[in-house]
C-alpha positions in Angstrom: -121.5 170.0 69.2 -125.1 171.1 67.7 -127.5 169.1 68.9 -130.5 171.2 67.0 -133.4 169.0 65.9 -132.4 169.6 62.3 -129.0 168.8 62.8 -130.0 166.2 64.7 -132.3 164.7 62.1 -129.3 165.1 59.0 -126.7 163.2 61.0 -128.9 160.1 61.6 -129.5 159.8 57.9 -126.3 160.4 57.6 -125.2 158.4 59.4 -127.3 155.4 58.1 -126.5 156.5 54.9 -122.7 155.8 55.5 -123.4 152.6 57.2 -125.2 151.2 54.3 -122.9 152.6 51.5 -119.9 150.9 53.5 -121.6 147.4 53.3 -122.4 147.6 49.8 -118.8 148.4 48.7 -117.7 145.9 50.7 -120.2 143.3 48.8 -121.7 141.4 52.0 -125.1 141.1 51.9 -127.6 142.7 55.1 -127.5 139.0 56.0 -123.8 138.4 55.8 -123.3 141.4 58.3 -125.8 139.9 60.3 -123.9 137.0 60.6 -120.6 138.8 61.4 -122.4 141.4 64.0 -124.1 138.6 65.5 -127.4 140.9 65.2 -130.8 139.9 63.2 -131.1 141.0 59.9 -134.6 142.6 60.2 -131.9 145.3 63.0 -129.4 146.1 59.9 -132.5 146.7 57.6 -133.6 149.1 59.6 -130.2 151.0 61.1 -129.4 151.6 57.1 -133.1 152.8 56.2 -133.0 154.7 59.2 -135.8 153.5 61.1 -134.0 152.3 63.8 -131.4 154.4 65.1 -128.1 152.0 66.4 -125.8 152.5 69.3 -122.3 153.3 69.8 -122.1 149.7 70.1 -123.9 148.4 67.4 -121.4 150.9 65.0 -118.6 149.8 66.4 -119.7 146.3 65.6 -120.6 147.0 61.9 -117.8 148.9 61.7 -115.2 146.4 62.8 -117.5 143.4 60.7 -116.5 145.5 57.3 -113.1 146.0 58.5 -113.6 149.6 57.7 -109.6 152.2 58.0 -109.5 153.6 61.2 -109.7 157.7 59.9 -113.4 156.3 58.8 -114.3 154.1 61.7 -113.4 157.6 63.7 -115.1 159.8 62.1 -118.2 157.7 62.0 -117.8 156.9 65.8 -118.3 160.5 66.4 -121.2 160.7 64.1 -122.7 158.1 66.5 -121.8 159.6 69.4 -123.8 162.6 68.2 -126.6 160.5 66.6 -127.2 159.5 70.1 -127.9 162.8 71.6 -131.6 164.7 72.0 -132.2 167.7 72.9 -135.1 169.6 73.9 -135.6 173.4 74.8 -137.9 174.2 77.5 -139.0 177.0 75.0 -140.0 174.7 72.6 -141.9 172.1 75.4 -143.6 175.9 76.4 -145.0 176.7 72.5 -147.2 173.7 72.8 -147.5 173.6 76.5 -145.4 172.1 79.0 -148.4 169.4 79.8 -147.3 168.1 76.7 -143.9 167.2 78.5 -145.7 165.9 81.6 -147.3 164.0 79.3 -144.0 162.6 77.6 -142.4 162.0 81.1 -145.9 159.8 81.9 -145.4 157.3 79.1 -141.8 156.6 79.6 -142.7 156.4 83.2 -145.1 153.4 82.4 -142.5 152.2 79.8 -139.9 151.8 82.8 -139.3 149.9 85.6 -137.0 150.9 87.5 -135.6 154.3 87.3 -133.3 156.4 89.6 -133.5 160.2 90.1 -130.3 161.7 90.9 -131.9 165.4 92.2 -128.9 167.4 93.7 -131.2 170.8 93.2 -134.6 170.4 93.6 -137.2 167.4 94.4 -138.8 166.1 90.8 -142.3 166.3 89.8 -143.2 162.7 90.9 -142.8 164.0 94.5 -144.5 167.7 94.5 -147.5 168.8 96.4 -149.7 171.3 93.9 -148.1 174.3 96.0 -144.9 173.4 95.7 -145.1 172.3 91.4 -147.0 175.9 91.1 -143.7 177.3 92.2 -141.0 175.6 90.4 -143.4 175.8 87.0 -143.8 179.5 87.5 -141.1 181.5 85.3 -138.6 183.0 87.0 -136.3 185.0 84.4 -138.1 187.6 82.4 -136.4 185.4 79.3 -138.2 182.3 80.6 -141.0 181.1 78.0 -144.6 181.8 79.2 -146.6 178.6 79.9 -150.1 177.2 81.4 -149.0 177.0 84.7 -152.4 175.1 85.8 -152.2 172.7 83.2 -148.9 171.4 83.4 -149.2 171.3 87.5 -152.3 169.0 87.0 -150.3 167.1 84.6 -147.7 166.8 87.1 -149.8 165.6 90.0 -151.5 163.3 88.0 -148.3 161.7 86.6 -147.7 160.5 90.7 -150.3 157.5 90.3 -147.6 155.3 88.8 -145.5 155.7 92.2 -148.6 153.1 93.5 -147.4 150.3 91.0 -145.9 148.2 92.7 -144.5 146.3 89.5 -142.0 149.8 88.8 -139.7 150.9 91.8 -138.2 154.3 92.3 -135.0 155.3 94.1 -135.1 159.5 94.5 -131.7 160.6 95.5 -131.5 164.3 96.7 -128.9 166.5 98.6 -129.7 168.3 101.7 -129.6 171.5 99.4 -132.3 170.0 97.3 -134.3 168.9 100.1 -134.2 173.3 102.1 -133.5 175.5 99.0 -136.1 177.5 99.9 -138.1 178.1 96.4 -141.4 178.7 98.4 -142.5 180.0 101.6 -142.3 177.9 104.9 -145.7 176.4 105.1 -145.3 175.2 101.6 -141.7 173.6 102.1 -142.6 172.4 105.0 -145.9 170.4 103.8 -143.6 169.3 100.8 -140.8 167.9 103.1 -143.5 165.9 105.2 -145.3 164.8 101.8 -141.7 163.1 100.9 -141.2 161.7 104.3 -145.0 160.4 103.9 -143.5 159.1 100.2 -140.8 157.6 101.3 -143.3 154.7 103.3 -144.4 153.3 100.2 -142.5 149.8 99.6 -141.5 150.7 96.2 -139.6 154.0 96.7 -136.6 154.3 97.8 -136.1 158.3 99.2 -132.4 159.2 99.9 -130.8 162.3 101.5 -126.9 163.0 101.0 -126.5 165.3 104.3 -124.6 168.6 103.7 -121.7 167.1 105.9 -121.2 164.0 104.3 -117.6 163.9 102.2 -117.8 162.8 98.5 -115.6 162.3 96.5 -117.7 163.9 93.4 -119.6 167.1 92.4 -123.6 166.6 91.7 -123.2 169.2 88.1 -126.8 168.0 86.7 -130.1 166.5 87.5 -130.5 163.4 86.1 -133.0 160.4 85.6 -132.0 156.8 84.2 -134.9 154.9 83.1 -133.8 151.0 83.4 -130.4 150.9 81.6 -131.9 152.3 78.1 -131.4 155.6 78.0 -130.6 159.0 80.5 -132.2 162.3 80.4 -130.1 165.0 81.9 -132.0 168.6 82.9 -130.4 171.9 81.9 -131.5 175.8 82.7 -132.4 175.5 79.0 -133.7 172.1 78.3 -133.1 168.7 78.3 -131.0 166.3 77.2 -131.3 162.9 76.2 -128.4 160.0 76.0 -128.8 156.8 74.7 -124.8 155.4 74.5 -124.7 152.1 76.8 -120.9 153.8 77.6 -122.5 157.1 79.0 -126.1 155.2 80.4 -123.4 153.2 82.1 -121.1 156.1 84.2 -124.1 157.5 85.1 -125.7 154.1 87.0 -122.1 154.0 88.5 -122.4 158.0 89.4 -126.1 157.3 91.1 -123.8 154.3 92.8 -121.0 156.8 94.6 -123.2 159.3 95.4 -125.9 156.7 97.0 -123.2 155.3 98.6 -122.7 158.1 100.7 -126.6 158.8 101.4 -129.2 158.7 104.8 -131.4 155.9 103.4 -134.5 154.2 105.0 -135.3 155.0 108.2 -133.1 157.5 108.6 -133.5 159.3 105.3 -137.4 159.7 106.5 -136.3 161.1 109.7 -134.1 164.0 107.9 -137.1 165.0 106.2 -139.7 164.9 109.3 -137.2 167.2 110.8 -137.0 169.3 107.9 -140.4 169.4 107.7 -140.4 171.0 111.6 -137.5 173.0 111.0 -139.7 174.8 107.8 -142.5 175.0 110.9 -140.8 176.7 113.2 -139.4 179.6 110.5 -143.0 180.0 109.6 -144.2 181.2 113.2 
């Protein structure tokens, strides 16, 4: 599948393209489909100009409304399916400096409220001290893009202010391997581990800890973040990706579910990490 921005950009005019060409051979009106798809008429406007891109969904239902042969209804299902994929190279985020990504990761913070981080490699951003962010922003291949380290780590730590509003609540899911890869030395994980613990207090975060012993029935492949129940952005070695199909925003919530399921949570999760936090200590001296 080519998800390049170009690529990406054709196929959602193509795709509105195709939708309106269908309802005009048809010969309903934008408010006869309206009526049929039980959606406003101001939403098909603008899915067939392209200023609103739709869901799998909302094909489906336009789709079906125009009674449209199956080999079409397919084709255009896939088209959708496509449509509704972003993606973003860390390459491209470094050419105009990855603070322009914390930035981007601020707004849909404050657009949110409530998301869940599923983090099976690493902590995210939202919990780093400045040591620790230095470290996982540094490059570490010699193919990785150069960047403003400084910049996007300020970006970073100011982005944390929103975990203080109380009116968005955060539920961090990490394995054990997330919580000891050792990416830094032994001071430095060990002040990040007690700086989760210390996050993990505050009444609307939620810090969770799958222990290395624990048996699920699952394999944590990607990092992951949904953002209420609108869209999920999935991190890659290479960039990100970005869904927005209610079918695949949907098996991810029930993936955060099974593997939350099986996670040290409260009292207990903040525990792990104290101890983790000494354990860091005691390699250090």
């Amino acid at each position: 599948m080519t998800i390049e921005p170009e690529h990406q950009a054709r196929e959602r005019r193509d795709l509105a393209g195709a939708l309106k060409g269908l309802r005009l051979a048809s010969g309903l009106s934008g408010e006869r489909l309206a009526i049929r798809c039980n959606m406003s008429q101001t939403k098909i406007s603008r899915i067939e100009t392209g200023r609103a891109l739709p869901s799998v969904i909302d094909v489906e239902r336009i789709l079906a409304a125009l009674e449209v042969p199956e080999e079409i209804t397919h084709d255009l299902l896939v088209l959708a399916r496509r449509a509704n994929v972003d993606y973003a190279s860390w390459r491209a985020y470094a050419r105009v400096g990855l603070y322009h990504k914390q930035a981007e990761l601020r707004a849909l913070e404050r657009s949110s409220r409530v998301m869940r981080h599923f983090l099976p490699a690493a902590p995210t951003g939202l919990l780093h001290i400045r040591e620790y962010a230095e470290q996982t922003l540094s490059p570490t291949v010699a193919s990785a893009p150069a960047r403003n380290i400084s910049r996007a780590v300020e970006a970073r730590i100011e982005r944390q202010a929103v975990l203080d509003d109380a009116s968005r609540s955060f539920t961090f899911l990490l394995t054990e391997q997330a919580v000891r890869w050792r990416i830094a030395n032994p001071q430095t994980m060990a002040a990040q581990c007690a700086h989760m613990a210390d996050v993990s207090l505050k009444p609307n975060v939620e810090i969770a800890i799958i222990p290395q012993a624990a048996q699920v029935p699952a394999i944590p492949l990607n990092i992951f973040v949904i953002y209420d129940d609108r869209l999920v952005t999935v991190e890659l070695f290479s960039g990100e990706v970005v869904l927005r199909d209610p079918r695949d925003i949907s098996q991810h919530l029930d993936l955060f579910d099974l593997f939350l399921s099986h996670a040290l949570t409260g009292s207990a999760a903040t525990a792990f990490l104290r101890n983790a936090a000494d354990d860091f200590m005691q390699q250090r001296n």
